[in-house]
C-alpha positions as semicolon CSV with decimal commas, in nm:
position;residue;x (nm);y (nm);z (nm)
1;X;-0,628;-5,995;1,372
2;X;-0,799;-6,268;1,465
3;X;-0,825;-6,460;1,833
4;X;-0,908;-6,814;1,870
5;X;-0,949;-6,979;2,203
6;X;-0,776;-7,321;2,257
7;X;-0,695;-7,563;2,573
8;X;-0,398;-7,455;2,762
9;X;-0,192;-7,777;2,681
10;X;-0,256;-7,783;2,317
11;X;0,024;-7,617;2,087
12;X;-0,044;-7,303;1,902
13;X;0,039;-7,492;1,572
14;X;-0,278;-7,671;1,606
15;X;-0,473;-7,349;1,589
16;X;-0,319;-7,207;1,294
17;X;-0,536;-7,401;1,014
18;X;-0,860;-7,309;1,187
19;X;-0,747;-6,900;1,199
20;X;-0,622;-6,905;0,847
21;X;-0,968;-7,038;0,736
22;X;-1,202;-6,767;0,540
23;X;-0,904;-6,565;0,561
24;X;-0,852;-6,370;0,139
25;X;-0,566;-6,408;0,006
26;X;-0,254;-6,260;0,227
27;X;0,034;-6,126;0,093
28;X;0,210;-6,224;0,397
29;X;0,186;-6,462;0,725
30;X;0,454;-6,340;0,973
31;X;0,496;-6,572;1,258
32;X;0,837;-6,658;1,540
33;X;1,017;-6,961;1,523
34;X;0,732;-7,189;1,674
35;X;0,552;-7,222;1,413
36;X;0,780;-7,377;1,137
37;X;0,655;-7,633;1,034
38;X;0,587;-7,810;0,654
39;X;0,233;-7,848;0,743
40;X;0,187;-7,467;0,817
41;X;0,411;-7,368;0,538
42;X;0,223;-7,548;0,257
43;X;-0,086;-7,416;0,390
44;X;0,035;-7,042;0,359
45;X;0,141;-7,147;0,016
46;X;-0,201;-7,323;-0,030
47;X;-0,399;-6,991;0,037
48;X;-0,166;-6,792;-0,213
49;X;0,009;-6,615;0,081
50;X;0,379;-6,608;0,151
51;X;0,556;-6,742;0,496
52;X;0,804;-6,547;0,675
53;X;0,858;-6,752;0,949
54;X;1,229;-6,813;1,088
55;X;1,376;-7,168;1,046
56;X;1,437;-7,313;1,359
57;X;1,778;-7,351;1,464
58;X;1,790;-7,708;1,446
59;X;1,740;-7,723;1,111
60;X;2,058;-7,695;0,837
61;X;1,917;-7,476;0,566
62;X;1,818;-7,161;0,676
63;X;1,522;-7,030;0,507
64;X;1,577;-6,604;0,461
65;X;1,332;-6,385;0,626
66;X;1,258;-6,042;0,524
67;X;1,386;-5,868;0,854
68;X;1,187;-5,525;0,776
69;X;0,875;-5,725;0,753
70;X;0,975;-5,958;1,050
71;X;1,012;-5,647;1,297
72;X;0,665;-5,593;1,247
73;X;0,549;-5,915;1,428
74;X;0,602;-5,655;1,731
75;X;0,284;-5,481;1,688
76;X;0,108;-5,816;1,784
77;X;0,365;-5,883;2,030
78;X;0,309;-5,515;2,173
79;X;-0,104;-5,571;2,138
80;X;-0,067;-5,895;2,360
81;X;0,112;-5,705;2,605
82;X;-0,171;-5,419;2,622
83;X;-0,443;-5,717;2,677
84;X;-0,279;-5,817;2,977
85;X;-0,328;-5,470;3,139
86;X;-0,666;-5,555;3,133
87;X;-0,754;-5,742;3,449
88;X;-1,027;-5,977;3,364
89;X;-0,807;-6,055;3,074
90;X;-0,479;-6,122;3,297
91;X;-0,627;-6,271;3,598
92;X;-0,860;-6,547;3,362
93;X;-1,116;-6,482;3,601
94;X;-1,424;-6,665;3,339
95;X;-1,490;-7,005;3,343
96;X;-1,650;-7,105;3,026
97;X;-1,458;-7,006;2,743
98;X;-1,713;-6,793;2,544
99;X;-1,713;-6,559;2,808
100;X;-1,338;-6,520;2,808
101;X;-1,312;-6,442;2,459
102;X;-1,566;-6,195;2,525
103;X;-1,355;-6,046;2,744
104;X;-1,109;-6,051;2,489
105;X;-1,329;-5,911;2,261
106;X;-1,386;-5,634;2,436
107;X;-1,080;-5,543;2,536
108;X;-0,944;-5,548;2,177
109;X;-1,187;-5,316;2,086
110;X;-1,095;-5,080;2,357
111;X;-0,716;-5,106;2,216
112;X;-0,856;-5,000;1,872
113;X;-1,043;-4,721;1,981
114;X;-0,806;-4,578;2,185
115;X;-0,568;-4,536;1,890
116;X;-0,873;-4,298;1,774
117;X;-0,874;-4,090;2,083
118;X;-0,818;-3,738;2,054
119;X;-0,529;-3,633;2,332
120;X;-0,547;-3,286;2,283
């Protein structure tokens, strides 16, 4: 996983070139409906990875989606979630913007090593 801080007002599709960069070869990009777009798409296909990204409902030919695969885009859903219990996280409480994605940071690595914690 990777997190990438951007200005509030700017769309998420403008970050997705600079997060896919350095990135080896995926099998798979999963993403919702907000991010189809050609642009994106080619660039998956650039990179040797595959899209599964729902066609927006606008559009008339419905590109398939592998819905096993698709249900897992709720891990990162789930992970975003779990970041927000995290006060300084929630709250935005940093003003320069290194400093909030070492919040981030360090809060993600909390998540991770929790799923390492013995509970016995």
């Amino acid at each position: 996983m990777r997190l990438l801080i951007t200005a509030g007002q700017a769309s998420d599709k403008t970050a997705v070139p600079d997060l896919l960069v350095g990135l080896p070869a995926a099998g798979a990009l999963v993403a919702d409906r907000g991010y189809d777009s050609r642009a994106i798409l080619d660039l998956v296909a650039k990179t040797g990875g595959q899209a599964h990204i729902p066609t927006q409902s606008r559009v008339r030919v419905q590109r398939s989606v592998e819905p096993a695969l698709y249900r897992r885009r709720n891990l990162v859903e789930r992970f975003f979630c779990k970041l927000k219990h995290f006060r300084r996280v929630a709250t935005r409480f940093d003003k320069l913007a290194r400093n909030f994605l070492a919040a981030l940071l360090i809060a993600s690595t909390r998540l991770w090593l929790r799923a390492y914690e013995s509970t016995t």
